[in-house]
PADO-541258 format. One record per residue: residue number from 0; x, y, z of N, C-alpha, C in turn. Coordinates in steps of 0.1 Angstrom, whole numbers, plus 2048, in hexadecimal, padded with zeros to 3 digits. Layout:
% PADO-541258
+-----+-----+-----+-----+-----+-----+-----+-----+-----+-----+
: num :  nX :  nY :  nZ : caX : caY : caZ :  cX :  cY :  cZ :
+-----+-----+-----+-----+-----+-----+-----+-----+-----+-----+
: NUM :   X :   Y :   Z :   X :   Y :   Z :   X :   Y :   Z :
...
+-----+-----+-----+-----+-----+-----+-----+-----+-----+-----+
END
This chain:
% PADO-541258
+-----+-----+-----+-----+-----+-----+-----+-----+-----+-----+
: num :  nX :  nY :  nZ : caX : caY : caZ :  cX :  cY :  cZ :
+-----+-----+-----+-----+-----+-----+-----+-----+-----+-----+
:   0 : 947 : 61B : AED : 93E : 622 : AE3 : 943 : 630 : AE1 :
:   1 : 947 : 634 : AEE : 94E : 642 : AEA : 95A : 644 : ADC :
:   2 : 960 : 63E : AE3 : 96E : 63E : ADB : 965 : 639 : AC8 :
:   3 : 95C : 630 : AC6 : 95A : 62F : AB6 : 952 : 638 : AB7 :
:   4 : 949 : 641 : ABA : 943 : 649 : ABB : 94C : 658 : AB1 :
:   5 : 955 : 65A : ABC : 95E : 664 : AB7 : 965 : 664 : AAD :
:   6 : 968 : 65A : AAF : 970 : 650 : A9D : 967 : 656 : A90 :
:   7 : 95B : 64C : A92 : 94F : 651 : A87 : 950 : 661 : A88 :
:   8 : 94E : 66D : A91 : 94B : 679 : A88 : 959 : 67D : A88 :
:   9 : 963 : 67E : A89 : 971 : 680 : A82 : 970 : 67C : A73 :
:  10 : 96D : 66B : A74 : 968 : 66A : A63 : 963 : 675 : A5B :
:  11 : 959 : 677 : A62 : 94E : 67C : A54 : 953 : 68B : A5C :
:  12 : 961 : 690 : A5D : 967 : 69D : A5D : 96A : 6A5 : A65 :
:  13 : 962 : 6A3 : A74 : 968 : 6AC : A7D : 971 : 6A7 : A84 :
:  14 : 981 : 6AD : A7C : 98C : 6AA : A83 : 98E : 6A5 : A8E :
:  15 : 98C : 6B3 : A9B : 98C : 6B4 : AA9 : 984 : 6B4 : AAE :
:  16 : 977 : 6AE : AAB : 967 : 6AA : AB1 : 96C : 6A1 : ABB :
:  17 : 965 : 6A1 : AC9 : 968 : 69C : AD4 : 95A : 69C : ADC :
:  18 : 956 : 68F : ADE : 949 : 690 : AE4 : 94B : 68F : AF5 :
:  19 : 943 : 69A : AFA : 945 : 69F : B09 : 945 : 690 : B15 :
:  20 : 94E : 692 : B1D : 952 : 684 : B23 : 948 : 683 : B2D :
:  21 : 93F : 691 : B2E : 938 : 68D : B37 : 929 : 687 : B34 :
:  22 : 924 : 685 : B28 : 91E : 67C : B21 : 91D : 66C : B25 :
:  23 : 912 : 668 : B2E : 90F : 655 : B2F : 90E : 651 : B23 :
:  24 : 912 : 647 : B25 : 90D : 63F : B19 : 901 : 63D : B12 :
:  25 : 8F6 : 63F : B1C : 8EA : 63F : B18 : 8E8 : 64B : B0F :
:  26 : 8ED : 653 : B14 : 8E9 : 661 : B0C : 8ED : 664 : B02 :
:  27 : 8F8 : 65D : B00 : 901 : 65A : AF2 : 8F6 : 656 : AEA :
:  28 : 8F1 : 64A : AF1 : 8E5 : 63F : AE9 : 8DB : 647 : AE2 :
:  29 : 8D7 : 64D : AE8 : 8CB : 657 : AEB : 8CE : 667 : ADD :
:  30 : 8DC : 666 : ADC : 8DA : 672 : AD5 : 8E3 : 669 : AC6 :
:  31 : 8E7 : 65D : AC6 : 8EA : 65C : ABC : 8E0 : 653 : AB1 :
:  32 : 8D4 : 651 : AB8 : 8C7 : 649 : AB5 : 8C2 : 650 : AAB :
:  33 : 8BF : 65A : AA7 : 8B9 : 664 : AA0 : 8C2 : 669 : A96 :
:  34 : 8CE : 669 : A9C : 8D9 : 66E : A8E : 8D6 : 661 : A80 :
:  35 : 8D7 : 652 : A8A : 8D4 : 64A : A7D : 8CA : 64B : A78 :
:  36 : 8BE : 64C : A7D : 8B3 : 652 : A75 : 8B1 : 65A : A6A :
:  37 : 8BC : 668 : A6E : 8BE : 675 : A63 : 8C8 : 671 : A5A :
:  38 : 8CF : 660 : A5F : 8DB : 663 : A54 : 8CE : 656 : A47 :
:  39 : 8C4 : 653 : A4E : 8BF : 647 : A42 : 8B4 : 64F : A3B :
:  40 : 8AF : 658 : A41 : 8AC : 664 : A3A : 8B5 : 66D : A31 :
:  41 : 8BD : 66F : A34 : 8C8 : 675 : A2A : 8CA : 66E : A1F :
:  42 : 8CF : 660 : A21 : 8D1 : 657 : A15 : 8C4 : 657 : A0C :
:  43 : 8BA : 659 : A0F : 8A9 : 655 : A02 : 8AF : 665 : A00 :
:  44 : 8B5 : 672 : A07 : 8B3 : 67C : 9FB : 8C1 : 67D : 9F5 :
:  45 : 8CB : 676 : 9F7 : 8D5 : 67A : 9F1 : 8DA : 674 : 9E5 :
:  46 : 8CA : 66A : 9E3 : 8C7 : 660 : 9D5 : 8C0 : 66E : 9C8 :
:  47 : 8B7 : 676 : 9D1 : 8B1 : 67D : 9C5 : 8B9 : 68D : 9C4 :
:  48 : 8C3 : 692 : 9CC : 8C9 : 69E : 9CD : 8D6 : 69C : 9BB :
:  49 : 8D9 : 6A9 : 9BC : 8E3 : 6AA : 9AE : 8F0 : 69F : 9B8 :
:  50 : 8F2 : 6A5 : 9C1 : 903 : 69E : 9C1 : 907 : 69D : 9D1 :
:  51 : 909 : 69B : 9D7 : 90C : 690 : 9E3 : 918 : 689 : 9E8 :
:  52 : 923 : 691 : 9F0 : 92C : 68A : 9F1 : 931 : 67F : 9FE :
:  53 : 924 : 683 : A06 : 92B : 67E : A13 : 918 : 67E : A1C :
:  54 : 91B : 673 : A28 : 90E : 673 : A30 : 906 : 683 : A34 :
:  55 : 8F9 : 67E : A2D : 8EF : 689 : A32 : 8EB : 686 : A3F :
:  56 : 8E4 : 690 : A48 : 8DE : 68A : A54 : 8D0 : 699 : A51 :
:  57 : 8C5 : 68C : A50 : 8BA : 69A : A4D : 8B4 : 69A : A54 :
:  58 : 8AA : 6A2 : A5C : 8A1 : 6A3 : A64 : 890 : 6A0 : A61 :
:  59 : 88E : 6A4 : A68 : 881 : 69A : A68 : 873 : 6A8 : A63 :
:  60 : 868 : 6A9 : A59 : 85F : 6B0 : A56 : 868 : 6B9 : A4B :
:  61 : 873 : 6B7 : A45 : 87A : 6C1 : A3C : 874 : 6C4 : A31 :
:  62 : 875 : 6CE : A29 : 870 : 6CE : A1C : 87C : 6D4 : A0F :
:  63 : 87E : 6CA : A0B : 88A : 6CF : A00 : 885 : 6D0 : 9F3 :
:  64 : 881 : 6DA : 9E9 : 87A : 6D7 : 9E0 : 888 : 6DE : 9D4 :
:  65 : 881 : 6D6 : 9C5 : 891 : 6D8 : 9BC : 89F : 6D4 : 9C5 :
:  66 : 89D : 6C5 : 9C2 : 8A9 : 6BF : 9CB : 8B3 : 6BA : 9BE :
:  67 : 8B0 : 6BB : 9B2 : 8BE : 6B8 : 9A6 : 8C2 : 6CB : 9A8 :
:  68 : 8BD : 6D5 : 9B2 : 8C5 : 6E0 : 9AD : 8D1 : 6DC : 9BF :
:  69 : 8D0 : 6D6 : 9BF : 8DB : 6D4 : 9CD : 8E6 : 6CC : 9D0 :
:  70 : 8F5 : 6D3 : 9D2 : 8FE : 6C9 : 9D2 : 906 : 6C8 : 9E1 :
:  71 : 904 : 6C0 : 9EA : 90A : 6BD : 9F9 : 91A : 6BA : 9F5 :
:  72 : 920 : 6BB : A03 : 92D : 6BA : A04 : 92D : 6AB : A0F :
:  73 : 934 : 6A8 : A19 : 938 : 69E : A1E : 932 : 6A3 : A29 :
:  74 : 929 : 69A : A32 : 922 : 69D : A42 : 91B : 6A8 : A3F :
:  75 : 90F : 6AA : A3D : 906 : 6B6 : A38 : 8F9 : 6B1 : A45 :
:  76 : 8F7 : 6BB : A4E : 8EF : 6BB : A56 : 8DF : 6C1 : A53 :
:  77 : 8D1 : 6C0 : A4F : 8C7 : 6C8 : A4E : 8BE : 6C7 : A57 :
:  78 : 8C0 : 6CB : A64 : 8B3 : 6CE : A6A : 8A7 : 6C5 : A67 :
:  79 : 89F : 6C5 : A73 : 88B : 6C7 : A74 : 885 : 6D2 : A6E :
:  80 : 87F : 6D2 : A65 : 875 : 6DF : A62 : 87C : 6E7 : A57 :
:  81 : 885 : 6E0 : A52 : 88D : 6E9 : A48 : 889 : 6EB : A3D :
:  82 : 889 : 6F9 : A36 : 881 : 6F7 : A28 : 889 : 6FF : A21 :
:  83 : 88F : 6F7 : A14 : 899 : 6FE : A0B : 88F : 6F9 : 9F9 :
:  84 : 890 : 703 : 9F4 : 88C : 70A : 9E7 : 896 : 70D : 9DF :
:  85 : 89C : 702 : 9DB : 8A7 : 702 : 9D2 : 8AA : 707 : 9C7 :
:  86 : 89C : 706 : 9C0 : 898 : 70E : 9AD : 8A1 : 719 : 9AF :
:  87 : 8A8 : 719 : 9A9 : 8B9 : 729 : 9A6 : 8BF : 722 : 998 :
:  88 : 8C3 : 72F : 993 : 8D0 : 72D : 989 : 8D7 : 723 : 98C :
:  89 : 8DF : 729 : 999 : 8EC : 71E : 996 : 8E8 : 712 : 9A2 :
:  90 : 8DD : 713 : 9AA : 8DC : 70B : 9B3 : 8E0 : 70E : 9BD :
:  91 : 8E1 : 702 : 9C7 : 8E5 : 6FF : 9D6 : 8F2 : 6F9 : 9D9 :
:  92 : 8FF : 6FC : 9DC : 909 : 6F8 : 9DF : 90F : 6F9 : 9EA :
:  93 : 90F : 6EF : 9F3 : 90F : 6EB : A02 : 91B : 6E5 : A03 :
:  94 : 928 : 6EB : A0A : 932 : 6E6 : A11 : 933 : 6D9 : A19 :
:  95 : 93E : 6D6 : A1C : 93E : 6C4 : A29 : 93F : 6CF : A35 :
:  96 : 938 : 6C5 : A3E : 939 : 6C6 : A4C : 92E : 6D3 : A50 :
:  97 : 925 : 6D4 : A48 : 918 : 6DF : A46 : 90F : 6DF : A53 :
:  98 : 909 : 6E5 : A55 : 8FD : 6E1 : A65 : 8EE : 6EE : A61 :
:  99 : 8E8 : 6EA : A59 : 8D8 : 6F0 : A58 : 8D1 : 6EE : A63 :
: 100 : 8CF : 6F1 : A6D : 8C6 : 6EF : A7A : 8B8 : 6F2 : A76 :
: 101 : 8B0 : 6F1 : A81 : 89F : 6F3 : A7F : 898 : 6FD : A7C :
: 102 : 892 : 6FA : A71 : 886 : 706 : A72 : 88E : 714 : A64 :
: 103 : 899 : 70F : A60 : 89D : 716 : A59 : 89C : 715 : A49 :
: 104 : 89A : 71D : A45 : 894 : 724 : A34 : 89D : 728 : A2A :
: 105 : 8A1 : 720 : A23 : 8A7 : 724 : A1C : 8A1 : 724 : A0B :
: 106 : 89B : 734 : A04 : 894 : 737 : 9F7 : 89A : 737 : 9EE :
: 107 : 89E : 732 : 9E3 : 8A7 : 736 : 9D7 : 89E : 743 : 9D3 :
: 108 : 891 : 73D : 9D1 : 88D : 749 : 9C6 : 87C : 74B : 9CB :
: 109 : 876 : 759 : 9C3 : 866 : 759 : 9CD : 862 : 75A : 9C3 :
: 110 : 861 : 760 : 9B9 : 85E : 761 : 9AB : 861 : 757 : 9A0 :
: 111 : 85A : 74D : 995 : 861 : 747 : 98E : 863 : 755 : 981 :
: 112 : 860 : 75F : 97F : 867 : 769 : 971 : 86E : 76C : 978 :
: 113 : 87A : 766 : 983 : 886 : 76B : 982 : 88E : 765 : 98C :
: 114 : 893 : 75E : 988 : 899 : 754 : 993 : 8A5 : 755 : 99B :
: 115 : 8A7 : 754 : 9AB : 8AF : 758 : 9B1 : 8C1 : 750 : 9AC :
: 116 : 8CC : 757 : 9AB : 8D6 : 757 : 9A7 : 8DE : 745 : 9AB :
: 117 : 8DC : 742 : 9BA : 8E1 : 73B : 9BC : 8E7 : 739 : 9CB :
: 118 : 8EE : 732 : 9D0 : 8EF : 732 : 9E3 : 8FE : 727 : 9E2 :
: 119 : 908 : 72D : 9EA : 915 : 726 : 9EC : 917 : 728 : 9F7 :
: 120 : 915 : 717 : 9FE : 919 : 717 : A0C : 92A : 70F : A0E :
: 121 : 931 : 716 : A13 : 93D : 711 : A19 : 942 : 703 : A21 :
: 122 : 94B : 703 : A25 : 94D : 6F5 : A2F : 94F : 6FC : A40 :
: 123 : 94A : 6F0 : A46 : 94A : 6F4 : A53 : 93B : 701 : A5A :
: 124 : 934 : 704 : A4E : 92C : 70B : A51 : 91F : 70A : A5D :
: 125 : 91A : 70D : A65 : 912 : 70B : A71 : 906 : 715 : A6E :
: 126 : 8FA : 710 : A6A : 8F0 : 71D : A66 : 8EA : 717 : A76 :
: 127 : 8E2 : 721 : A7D : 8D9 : 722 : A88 : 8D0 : 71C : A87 :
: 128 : 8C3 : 71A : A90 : 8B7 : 71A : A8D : 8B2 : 726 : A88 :
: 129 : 8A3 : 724 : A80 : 89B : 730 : A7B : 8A3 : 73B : A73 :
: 130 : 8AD : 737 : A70 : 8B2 : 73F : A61 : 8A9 : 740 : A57 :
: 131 : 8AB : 74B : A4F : 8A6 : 74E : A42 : 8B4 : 753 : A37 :
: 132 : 8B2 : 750 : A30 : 8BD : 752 : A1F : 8B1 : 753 : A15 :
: 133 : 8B3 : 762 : A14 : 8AC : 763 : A04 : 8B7 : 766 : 9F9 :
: 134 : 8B4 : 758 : 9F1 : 8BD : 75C : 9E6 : 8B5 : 75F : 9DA :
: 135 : 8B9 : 76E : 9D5 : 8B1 : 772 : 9C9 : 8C3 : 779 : 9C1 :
: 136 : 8CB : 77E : 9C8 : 8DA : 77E : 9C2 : 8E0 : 773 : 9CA :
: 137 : 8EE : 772 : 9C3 : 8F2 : 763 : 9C8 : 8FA : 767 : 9D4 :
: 138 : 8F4 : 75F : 9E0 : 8FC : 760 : 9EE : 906 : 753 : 9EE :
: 139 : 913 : 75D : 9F0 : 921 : 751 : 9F5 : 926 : 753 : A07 :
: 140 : 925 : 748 : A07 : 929 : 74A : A17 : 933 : 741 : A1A :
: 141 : 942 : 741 : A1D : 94B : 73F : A1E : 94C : 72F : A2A :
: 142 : 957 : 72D : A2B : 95B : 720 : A2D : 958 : 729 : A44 :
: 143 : 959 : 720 : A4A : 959 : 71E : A5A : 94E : 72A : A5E :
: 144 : 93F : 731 : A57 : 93D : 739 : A5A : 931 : 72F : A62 :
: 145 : 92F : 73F : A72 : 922 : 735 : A7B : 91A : 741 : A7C :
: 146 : 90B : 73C : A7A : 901 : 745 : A78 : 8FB : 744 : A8A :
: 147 : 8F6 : 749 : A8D : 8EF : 749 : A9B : 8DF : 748 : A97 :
: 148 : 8D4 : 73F : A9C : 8CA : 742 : A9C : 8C3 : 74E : A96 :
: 149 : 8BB : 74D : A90 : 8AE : 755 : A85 : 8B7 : 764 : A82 :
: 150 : 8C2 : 75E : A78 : 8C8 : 76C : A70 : 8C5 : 768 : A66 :
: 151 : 8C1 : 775 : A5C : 8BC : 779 : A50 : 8C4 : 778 : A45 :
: 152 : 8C8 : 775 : A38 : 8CB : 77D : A30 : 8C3 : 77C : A24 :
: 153 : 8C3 : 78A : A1F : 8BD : 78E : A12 : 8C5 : 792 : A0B :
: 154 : 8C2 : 78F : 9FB : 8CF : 78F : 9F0 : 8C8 : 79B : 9E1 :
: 155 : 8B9 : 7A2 : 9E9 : 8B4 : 7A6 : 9DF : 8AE : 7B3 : 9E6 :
: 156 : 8AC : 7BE : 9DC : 8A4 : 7CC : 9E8 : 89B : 7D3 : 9DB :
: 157 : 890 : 7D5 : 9DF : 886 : 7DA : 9D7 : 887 : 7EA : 9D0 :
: 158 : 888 : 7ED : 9C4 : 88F : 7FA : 9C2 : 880 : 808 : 9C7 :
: 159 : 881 : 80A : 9CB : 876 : 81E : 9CD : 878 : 825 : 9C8 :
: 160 : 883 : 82F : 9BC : 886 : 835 : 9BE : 87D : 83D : 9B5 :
: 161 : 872 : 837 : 9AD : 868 : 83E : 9A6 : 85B : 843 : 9AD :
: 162 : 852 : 84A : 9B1 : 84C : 850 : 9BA : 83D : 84D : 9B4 :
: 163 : 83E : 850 : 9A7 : 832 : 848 : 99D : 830 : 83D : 99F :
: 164 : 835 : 834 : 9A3 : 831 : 823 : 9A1 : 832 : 820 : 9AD :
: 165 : 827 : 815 : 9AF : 82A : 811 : 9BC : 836 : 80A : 9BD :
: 166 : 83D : 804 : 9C9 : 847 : 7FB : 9C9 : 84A : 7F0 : 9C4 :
: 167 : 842 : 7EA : 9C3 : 83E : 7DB : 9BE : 83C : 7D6 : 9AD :
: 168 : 83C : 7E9 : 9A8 : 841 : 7EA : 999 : 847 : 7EC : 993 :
: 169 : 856 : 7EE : 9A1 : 85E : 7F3 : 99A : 86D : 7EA : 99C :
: 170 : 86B : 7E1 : 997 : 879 : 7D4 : 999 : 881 : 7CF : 9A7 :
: 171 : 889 : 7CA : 9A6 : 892 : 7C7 : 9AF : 89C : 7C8 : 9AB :
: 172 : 8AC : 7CE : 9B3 : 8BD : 7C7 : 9B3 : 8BA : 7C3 : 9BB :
: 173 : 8C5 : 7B8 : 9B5 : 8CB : 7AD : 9B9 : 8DE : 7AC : 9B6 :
: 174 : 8E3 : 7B6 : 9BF : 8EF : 7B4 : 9C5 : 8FA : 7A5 : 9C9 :
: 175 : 8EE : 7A1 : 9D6 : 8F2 : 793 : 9DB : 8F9 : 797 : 9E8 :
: 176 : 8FD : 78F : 9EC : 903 : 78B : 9FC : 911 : 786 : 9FB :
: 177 : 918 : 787 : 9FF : 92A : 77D : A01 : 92A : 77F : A0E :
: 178 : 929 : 777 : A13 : 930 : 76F : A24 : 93F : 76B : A26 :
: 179 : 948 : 770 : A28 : 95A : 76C : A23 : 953 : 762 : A2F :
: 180 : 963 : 75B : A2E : 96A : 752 : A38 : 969 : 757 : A46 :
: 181 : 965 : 74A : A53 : 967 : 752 : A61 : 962 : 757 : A64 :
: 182 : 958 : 75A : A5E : 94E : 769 : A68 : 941 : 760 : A75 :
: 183 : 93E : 767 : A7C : 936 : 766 : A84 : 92A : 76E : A83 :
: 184 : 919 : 76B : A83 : 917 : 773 : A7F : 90C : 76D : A8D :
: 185 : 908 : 77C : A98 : 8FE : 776 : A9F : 8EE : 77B : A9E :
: 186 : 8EA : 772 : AAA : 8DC : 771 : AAA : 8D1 : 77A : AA3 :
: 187 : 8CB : 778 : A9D : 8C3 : 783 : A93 : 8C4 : 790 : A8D :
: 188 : 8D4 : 787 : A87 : 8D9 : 793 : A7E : 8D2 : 796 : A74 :
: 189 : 8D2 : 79F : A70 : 8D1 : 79F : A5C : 8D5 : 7A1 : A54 :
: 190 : 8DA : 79B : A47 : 8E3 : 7A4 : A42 : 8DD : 7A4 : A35 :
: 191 : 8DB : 7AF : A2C : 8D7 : 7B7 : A24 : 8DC : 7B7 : A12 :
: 192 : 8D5 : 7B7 : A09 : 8DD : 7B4 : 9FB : 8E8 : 7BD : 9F7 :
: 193 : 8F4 : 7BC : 9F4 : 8FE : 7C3 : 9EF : 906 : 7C1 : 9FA :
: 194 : 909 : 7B9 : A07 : 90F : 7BC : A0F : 917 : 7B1 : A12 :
: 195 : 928 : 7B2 : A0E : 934 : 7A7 : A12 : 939 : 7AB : A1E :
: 196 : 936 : 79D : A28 : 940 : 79E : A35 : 949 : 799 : A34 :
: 197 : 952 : 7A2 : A37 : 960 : 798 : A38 : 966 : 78E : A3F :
: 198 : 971 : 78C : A3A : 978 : 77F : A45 : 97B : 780 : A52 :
: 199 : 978 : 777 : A5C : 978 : 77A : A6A : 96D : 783 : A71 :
: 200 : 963 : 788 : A68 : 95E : 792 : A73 : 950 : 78F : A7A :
: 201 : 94D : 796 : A82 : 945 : 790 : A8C : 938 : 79C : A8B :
: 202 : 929 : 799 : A8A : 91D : 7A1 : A85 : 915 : 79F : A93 :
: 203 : 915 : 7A7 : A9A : 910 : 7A9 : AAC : 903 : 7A4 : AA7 :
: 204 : 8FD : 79F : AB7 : 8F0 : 797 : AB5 : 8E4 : 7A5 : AAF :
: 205 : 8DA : 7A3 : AA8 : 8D0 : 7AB : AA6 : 8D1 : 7BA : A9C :
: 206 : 8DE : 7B5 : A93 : 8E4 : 7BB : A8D : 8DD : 7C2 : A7D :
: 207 : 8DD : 7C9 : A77 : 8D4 : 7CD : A67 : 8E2 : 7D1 : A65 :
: 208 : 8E7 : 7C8 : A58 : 8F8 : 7CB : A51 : 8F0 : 7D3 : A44 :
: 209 : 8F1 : 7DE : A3F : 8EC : 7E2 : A36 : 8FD : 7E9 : A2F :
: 210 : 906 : 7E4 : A2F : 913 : 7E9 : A2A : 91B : 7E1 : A29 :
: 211 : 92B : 7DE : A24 : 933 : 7D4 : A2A : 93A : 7D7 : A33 :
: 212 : 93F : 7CA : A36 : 947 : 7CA : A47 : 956 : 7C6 : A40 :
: 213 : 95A : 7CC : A43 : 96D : 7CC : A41 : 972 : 7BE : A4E :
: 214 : 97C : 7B8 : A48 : 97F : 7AB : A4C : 985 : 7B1 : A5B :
: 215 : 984 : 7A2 : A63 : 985 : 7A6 : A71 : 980 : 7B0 : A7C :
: 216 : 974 : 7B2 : A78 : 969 : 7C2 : A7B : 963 : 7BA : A85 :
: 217 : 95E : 7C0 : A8D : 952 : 7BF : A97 : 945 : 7C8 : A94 :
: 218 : 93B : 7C6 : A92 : 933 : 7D1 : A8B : 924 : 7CF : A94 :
: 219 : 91C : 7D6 : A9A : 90F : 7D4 : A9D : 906 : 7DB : A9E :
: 220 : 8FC : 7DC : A9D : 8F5 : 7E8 : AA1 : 8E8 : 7E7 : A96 :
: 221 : 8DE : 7F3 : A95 : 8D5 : 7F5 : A8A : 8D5 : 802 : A87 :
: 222 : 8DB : 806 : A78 : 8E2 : 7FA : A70 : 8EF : 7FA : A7C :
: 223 : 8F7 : 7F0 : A75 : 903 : 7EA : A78 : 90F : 7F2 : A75 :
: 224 : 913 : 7FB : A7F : 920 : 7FF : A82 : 92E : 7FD : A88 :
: 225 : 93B : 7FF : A82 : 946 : 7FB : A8E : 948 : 7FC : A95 :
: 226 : 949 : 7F1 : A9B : 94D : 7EE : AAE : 95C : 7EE : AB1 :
: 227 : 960 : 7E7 : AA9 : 972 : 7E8 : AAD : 978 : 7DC : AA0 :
: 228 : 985 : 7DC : AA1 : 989 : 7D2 : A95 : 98E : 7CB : A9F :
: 229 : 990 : 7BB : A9B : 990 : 7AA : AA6 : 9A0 : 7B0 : AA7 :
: 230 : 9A8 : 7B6 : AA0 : 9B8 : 7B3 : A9F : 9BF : 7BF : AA8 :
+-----+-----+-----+-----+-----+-----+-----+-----+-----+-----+
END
């Protein structure tokens, strides 16, 4: 059972995926019982979504609403409790070998007079539990990036700079978010509209990025300043 086990998710993409030897068989049983569940679940949504190239595995209580604005890649993982709000310009575009975990939110837009830009997720990407993505500018997040449990991002910032009006009458930018390639980004980070991380770099747990991070950076703090470069 092992050995087709392993076989199967090499298929659906993870090259060097190797399931731990010290796993019974039972427990194999036990955790691969539910995957088929998420994968026949996946198939009824991957009938009404825009485009679909490879097995879904969805979780169980999800809520996907505007599912022709969404296009999956190959092995697309979505969580228990997941709620994605797809209504955007350009939509939802999800890389192979993706992993949405529980409890995480993903908004295209909050307002319908103005709809959020759009959301590009990479391949190999690993979002946490209890994430949030506000897309109101369009957030791109690069190909092998891993999110840690309940990090933030926001793609939009409310302008003040009129002293007469309250806040709430006085617009939004919308900049947007870029995530390069490789980054790590930990546990309840946040990262902020107008703000590209670069490739390789790493956003210390409990982090507020309100700037960019230069590739190969280590950055943490509130806000988020340089710790050292990985090289």
């Amino acid at each position: 059972m092992r050995k087709i086990i392993n076989h199967i998710i090499r298929k659906l993409g993870r090259k060097d995926y190797t399931i731990d030897s010290s796993l019974s068989e039972l427990e194999l049983v036990r955790l691969i019982y539910p995957k088929l569940i998420q994968a026949i679940r996946g198939a009824f949504l991957s009938i009404r979504i825009k485009k679909s190239k490879g097995v879904i595995f969805l979780g169980k209580r999800t809520k996907i609403k505007f599912k022709s604005k969404i296009s999956l890649g190959k092995s697309v993982q979505i969580g228990d409790n997941v709620e994605i709000f797809a209504l955007s310009k350009n939509g939802v575009k999800i890389g192979n070998n993706v992993s949405i975990l529980k409890n995480t939110i993903i908004e295209c837009t909050g307002v319908i007079r103005q709809l959020g830009e759009g959301l590009i997720i990479g391949n190999n990407v690993g979002i946490g539990q209890n994430c949030f993505i506000q897309v109101r500018g369009l957030v791109n997040i690069g190909n092998n990036v891993i999110f840690g449990p309940g990090v933030g991002i926001f793609s939009e910032s409310h302008n003040h700079s009129n002293l007469k009006k309250y806040i709430n009458e006085q617009g939004e930018t919308r900049k947007g978010v870029i995530i390069e390639k490789g980054v790590w980004i930990g546990s309840g980070a946040i990262i902020l509209d107008g703000v590209t991380v670069g490739n390789n770099s790493i956003i210390a747990a409990g982090s507020i990025v309100n700037k960019d991070v230069p590739s190969y950076t280590i950055v943490g703090g509130v806000p988020a300043k340089f710790i050292k470069n990985r090289k």
